[in-house]
Structures are given as structure tokens and as C-alpha cells.
N, C-alpha and C positions, 0 to 999 in steps of 0.2 A: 915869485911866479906861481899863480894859482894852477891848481890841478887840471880847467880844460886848458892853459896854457901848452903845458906839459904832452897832452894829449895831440896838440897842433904842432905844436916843434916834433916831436917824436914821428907823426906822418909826414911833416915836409923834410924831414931826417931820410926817412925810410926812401922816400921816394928819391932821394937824388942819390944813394945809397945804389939803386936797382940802377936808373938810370946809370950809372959812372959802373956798372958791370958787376957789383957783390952781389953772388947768389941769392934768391928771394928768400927763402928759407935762414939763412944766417942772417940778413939785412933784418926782417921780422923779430927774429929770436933777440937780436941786439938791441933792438928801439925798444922791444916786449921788458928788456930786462935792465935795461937805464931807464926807462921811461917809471915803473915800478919805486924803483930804487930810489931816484929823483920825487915820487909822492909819497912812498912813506918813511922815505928814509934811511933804510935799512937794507943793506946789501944780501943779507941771511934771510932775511922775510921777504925780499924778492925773487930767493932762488928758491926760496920753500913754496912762494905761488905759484911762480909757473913750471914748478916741478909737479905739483899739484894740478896743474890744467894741462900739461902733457900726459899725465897718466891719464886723466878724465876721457880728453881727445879719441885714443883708439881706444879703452878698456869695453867699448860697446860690444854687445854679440852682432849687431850690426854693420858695426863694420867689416867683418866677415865676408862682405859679397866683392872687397875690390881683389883679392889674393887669387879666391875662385872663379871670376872673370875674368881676370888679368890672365891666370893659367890657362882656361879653354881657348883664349882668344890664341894664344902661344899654340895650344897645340893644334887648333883648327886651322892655324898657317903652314903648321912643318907636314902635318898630312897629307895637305895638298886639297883640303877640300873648297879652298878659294880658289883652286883653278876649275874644281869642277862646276862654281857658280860660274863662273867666267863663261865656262864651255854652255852652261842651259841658258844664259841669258844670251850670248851669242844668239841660241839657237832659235831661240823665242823672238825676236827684231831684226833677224836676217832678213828678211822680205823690206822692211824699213830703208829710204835716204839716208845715207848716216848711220845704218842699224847698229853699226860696231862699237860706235861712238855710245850709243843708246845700250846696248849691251855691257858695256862697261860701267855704266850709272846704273841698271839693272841688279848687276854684278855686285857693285858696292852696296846698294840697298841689300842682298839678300848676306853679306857677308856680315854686313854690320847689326843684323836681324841676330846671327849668333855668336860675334866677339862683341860689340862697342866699344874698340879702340880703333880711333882714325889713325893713328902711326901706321897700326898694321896692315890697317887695309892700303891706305897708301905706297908702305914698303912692298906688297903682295903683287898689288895693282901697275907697278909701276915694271916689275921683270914679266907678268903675264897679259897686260895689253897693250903696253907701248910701242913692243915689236910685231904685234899682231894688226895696230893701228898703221903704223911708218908703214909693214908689206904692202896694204892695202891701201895708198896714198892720200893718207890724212897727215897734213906738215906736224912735224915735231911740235910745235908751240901747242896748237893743239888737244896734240898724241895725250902731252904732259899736265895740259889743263885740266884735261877733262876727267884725268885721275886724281889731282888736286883737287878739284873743287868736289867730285861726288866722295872722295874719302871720307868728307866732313862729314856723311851720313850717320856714321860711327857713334858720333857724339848726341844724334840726336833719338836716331830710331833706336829704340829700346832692345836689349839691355845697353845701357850706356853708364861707364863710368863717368860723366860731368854729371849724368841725374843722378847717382848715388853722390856725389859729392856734394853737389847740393842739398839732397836729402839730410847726408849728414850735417851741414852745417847750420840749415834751417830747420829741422827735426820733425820734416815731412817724411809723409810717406812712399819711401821708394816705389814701391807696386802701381800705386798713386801716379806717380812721375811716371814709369813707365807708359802707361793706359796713357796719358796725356802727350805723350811725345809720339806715339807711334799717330796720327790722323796728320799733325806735323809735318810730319819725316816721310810721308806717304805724299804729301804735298811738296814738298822741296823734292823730292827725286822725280816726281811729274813735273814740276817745271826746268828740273835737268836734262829731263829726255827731251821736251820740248824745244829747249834751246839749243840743244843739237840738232833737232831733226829741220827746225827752221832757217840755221844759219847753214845746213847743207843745201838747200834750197838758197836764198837768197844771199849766203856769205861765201859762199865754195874756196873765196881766194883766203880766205882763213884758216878753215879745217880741210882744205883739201881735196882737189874737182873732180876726183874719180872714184865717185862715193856709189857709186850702183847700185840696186840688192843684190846678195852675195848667198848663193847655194852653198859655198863653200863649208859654211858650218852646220851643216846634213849632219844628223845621227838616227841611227834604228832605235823603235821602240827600248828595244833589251837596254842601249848603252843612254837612251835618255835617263833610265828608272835606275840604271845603276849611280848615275854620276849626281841625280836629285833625288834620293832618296835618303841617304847621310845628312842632306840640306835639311829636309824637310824633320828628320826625324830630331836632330839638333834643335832647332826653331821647335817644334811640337812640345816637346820636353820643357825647354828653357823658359818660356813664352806662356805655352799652354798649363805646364803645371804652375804656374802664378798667378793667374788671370783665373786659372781653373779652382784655385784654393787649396790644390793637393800640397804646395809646396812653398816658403816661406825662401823671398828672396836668395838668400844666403843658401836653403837647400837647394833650390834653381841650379845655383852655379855651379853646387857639388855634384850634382846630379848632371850635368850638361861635362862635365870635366870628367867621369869617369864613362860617360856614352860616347865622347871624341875619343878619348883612350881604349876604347873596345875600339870602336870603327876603325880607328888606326892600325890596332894590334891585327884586327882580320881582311885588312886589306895589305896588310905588311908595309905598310907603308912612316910606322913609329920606330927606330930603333932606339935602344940604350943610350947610343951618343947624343940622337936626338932630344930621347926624354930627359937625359941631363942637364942637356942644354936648356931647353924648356924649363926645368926647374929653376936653373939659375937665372937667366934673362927675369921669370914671374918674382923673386925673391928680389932681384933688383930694382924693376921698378916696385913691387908691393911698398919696398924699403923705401923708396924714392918718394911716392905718396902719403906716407907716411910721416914723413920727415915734415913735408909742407902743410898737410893738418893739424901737425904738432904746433908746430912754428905758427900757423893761422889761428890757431887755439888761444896761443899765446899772446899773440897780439889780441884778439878779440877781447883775453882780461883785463888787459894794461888798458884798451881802451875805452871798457866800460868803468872801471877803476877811475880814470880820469875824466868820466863827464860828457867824453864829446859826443859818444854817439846820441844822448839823451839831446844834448843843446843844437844839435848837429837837426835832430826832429823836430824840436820846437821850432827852430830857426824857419824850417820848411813849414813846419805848418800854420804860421806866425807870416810865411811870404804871402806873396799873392801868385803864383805861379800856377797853383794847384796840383792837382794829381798828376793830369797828363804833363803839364810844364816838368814835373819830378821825373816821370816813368822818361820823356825823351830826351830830357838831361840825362839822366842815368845810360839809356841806351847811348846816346852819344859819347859819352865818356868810357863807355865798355868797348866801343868798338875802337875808338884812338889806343887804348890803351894798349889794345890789341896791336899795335904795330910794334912794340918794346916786347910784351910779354906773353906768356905762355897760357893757354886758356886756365889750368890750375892756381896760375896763382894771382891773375887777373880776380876769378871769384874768392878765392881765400881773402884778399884785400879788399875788394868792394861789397858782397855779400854782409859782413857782419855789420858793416858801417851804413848798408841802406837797409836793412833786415826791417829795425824798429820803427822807421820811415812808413814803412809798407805794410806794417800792423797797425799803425796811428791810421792810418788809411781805411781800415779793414780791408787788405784788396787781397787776391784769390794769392795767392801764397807757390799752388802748383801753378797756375796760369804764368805767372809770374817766375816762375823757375825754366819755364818753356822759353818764354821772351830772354830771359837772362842766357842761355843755351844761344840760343840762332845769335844773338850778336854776339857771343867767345865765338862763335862758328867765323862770324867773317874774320875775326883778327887770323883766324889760321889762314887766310888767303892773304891776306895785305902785309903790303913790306913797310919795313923792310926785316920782319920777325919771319910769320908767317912759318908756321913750324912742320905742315905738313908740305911745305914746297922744298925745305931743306932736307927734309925726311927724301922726298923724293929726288931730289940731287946727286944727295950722297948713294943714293940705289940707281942709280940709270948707270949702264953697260955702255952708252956714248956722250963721253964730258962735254961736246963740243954744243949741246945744249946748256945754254948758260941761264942761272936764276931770272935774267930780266922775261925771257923766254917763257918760263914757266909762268910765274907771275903776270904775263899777256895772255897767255892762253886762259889761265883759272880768272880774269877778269868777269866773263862774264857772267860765271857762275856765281862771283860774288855778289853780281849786280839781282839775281835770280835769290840770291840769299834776305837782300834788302827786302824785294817785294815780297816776300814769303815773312819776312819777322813784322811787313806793314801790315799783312793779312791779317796776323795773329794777331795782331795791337788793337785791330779793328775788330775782329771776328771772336772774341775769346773760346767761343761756343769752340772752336778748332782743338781746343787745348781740354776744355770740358765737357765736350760729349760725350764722349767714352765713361766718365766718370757715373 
């Protein structure tokens, strides 16, 4: 059995491995270290390589930005200042058909401006508008959509941990990714607002026929600027000091994690159980992500060790398919995949194996990390994985919403997803203007 042999047995391994339910992370490690072992022979020099590419993996100073993002996103939940974007984006699209609806994807855009993690915003989203939605006769299916599909914000509008993951794995520039996902992500939550405000117009028996504009969410000067001004100064910080040059990704975060721990401390709203909590939750997943970098590290040696990704380029570029034939294979297979897996280790698996692909190309590297982002986005809507619809399951206060539910309601927003990653594909300029 020759060596790219080894390299194709080892992914059609890995993959029915995932498939039949072994954790991605141990399925990885195991193909990474039979796979090895099977080329050079040696059970001790397999475990000396990718002992060797596990310390490589995290030992960067760069990866420093997912422990300190993951922590602000933590503590910009337990403070409560996702309800206070909730409350100005309300307040901003009350006059709006649908405003609530539209305040809610407002909401998720400005939350995900200062954590990017869709979990949270999802889990946040789903105790502070669902019941605000349901009062105000928008149906259930709905209610739960439409926190589904804008949570995905997260992952795109900057800071986002998928852009740092990708960064790390294709050894772009985070800062880079940022600037490119934010004109994106500013476009995907314009076509969320739109999609609500049009299907409250011509779809009512959907979201719900007693969609008015709503005074209801009125606030005075004084309690707008108290409840947006934490927003804004988070976002200014995290955002501005990057883009500004004051502060190098990684300091962004440190600096945006101890501005939410002031804000919390002086509005009383952090306590000791809380911030312990927060500690552990951030150490959990940091640990979690960590684990699957290792693990995709790993794999990425075994597979360069064996050949394929090299024969795997030729192969493509030797087709007749061309570029775009590649890039919407690729996207096609990102998005199926997405109905089994988790957007981490969808790119941990795919990324290193089309990486080379896409340098044989010479194609834009960030553009192309944007495109790779909006489709892991849809597989978080699509079943029957879909991880922010479970996220949101397990957080709704009434069971008797069932996943299929959710997953009709977040339909359209998927479909709003499609034509926003066709923009991109077409328009690159979306991804590199800013640049």
C-alpha cells in the first residue's frame, strides 16, 4: 500500500468514524496516528510526530485571542448587557412591521460586534426575545427562527472565533479577517431585517398577524445612553483599538475582558459565583477548542506526510473543472457537511485538504476564508445537526416547541444565507474593500 494509499484509507476511516458517532477530535487523533505509524512504520516515531504537531498547534502567541474572547463573550452574557442591546435595538425598529422581529437581528448584530460566539448569543437570545416575541403575537416557529438564524451573526461579524480559527489554520491575518467579515455581516443582517419586515407584510400567517408598530418599547434620553453606552464602549475598545493599531488582536481581547469586568463590577451586576462561573464555562470550552486544533493539526501531518493533499491539487488542477468548478464543489460539500457536523471541525477537516488547492490557484486567501465562514454558517441552520437550533432547544422555558419548529422558522434565514455567500462569490470586492 503506497503512502497516498494510506492517506485515502485514513479519511474514508475518519469519516465513517464521525459518521457512526466517535467524537471528531479522537476520530482525527486515531486516523493521525495509525495513519503515521502504517507510513513510517514505527509506533514511537508516530507518537514523537504528532506529539511534536500538538505542541506546534497552540505554542503560538496567537492563539491567545480564542481564551480572551471566549471569556468577554462569558462575561458580556452574565451582565446582562445582551439584554440591554436587545432593549436599544427594540427601540430603534419599533415604528417598523415586524419591528421586534427586526430588533432582534439588530440585537444579535450588535451582540456579536462584542462576543462572536453564536452559542451565546443564541442561548441569550432565546430567554430575552422569545417571550417578548410570543407576548406580542409573532407564532412560536417563528419567535425561535429568527433567533436561530441571526445568532449565526456571531460567526461572521467580527470578532469571531471561526475567523480566528481560520486564521490560525491558514496563517492569515486575524485583523485581516476581521476588516473583511465586518461589510459581510453588515450585509447578512440587512437581509435578516428585510426578511422579516417583508414576510410581516405579505406572510403574517408565518410570523404572526398582530405585528403593529409598538410604542411599547419607549425609553428617555437618560436610560437610552445608560443601556448603549457599555455597547458602544465594548465595540470602540475591541474593534477600534485593531482597526486603530493601538492594539494587537490578542491585546483587543484582554482589554475588552477587563472593560466588561469593570462595567459589571459598577453596575453590580458581576458577582463572585458569577465570575467563577464565567471562569470555568471560558476554560471549558478554551479546553474544548483546543483539543480540535490539536487533533486537526494532527491530521493535517499525517496528511501531508502521505501525499494526498499534494496529489489531491494536482488532481484539480490537472481537471478540467477550473477554479469556480473547485470553489462550488467546495462550497457544496461544506454546506452537506454541515448537516452531521459542527462548524469547528467541518474547517479543521476541510480547510487543510483544500488550503493547497487555493494557493495553486493564487486566490485571495481572506476572501476565501469569508466564503468558507457563510457556508459553516448555514450548516448551523440545517438538520438534522444544526447546532445553534439545539443550543436553542435546550434554553426555551416552553418544551412544547419542538426542533422541527425551529428549524421551519430559521428556514428562511437560511435561504437569506445562500444569497448573501452568492453575493460574495460574485462580488469579492464585499470581502476586500475594507482591506
Amino acid at each position: 500500500m503506497t503512502t497516498f494509499d494510506i492517506g485515502i484509507t485514513s479519511l474514508i476511516v475518519m469519516v465513517i468514524l464521525v459518521y457512526a458517532g466517535l467524537f471528531v477530535p479522537i476520530a482525527l487523533m486515531l486516523c493521525s496516528y495509525i495513519g503515521v505509524w502504517a507510513i513510517k512504520g514505527s509506533p514511537f516515531l508516530a507518537g514523537k510526530l504528532l506529539a511534536l504537531a500538538a505542541y506546534d498547534s497552540i505554542a503560538s502567541y496567537h492563539f491567545g485571542v480564542v481564551p480572551v474572547f471566549v471569556l468577554m463573550g462569558f462575561i458580556v452574557q452574565v451582565t446582562g448587557i445582551g439584554r440591554d442591546a436587545f432593549d436599544v435595538a427594540n427601540f430603534m425598529f419599533r415604528h417598523l412591521r415586524g419591528g421586534l422581529g427586526v430588533g432582534t437581528v439588530g440585537a444579535n448584530a450588535i451582540f456579536a460586534a462584542i462576543t462572536g460566539i453564536s452559542i451565546a448569543s443564541a442561548a441569550v437570545f432565546t430567554r430575552l426575545a422569545v417571550p417578548e416575541m410570543l407576548r406580542h403575537g409573532y407564532t412560536a416557529r417563528f419567535a425561535v427562527g429568527v433567533v436561530a438564524g441571526s445568532s449565526v451573526l456571531g460567526m461572521l461579524i467580527p470578532p469571531s472565533l471561526l475567523l480566528i480559527l481560520y486564521g490560525i489554520l491558514t496563517e492569515q491575518s486575524v485583523g485581516d479577517l476581521f476588516l473583511a467579515g465586518i461589510l459581510p455581516g453588515i450585509l447578512l443582517a440587512f437581509l435578516f431585517g428585510l426578511t422579516v419586515v417583508l414576510m410581516a407584510y405579505f406572510m403574517p400567517g408565518f410570523i404572526g398577524r398582530n405585528l403593529s408598530p409598538s410604542k411599547e418599547g419607549d425609553m428617555g434620553v437618560t436610560d437610552l445612553f445608560r443601556k448603549s453606552a457599555p455597547i458602544v464602549t465594548l465595540i470602540g475598545l475591541v474593534l477600534g483599538g485593531i482597526y486603530g493599531g493601538l492594539f494587537t488582536p490578542v491585546e483587543s481581547g484582554a482589554v475588552g475582558c477587563i472593560a466588561a469586568i469593570a462595567i459589571g463590577l459598577v453596575r453590580r451586576s458581576l458577582s463572585w459565583n458569577d465570575f467563577w462561573s464565567v471562569l470555568t464555562d471560558t476554560g471549558i470550552v478554551t479546553a474544548s477548542i483546543c483539543f480540535l486544533i490539536i487533533a486537526a493539526q494532527m491530521y493535517s501531518r499525517m496528511l501531508a506526510i502521505s501525499g494526498l493533499p499534494a496529489e489531491f491539487g494536482t488532481w484539480i488542477a490537472t481537471a478540467d473543472i477550473g477554479f469556480w468548478g473547485v470553489v462550488l464543489a467546495y462550497v457544496a460539500l461544506v454546506i452537506v457537511m454541515g448537516t452531521i457536523l459542527d462548524s469547528s471541525s467541518i474547517m479543521l477537516i476541510l480547510v487543510p485538504i483544500i488550503l493547497p488547492v487555493m494557493v495553486s490557484f493564487n486566490a485571495d486567501l481572506i476572501w476565501f476564508g469569508i466564503v468558507t465562514i457563510i457556508a459553516v454558517e448555514i450548516g448551523l441552520l440545517t438538520p438534522p445537526f444544526g447546532i445553534s437550533v439545539y443550543v436553542i432547544k435546550s434554553t426555551l422555558e416552553d418544551q412544547s416547541i419542538t426542533l422541527g419548529s425551529i428549524f421551519a422558522g430559521a428556514a428562511p434565514f437560511a435561504l437569506m444565507m445562500l444569497l448573501a455567500l452568492g453575493l460574495v462569490l460574485a462580488f469579492p470586492i464585499l470581502t476586500t474593500g475594507l482591506l
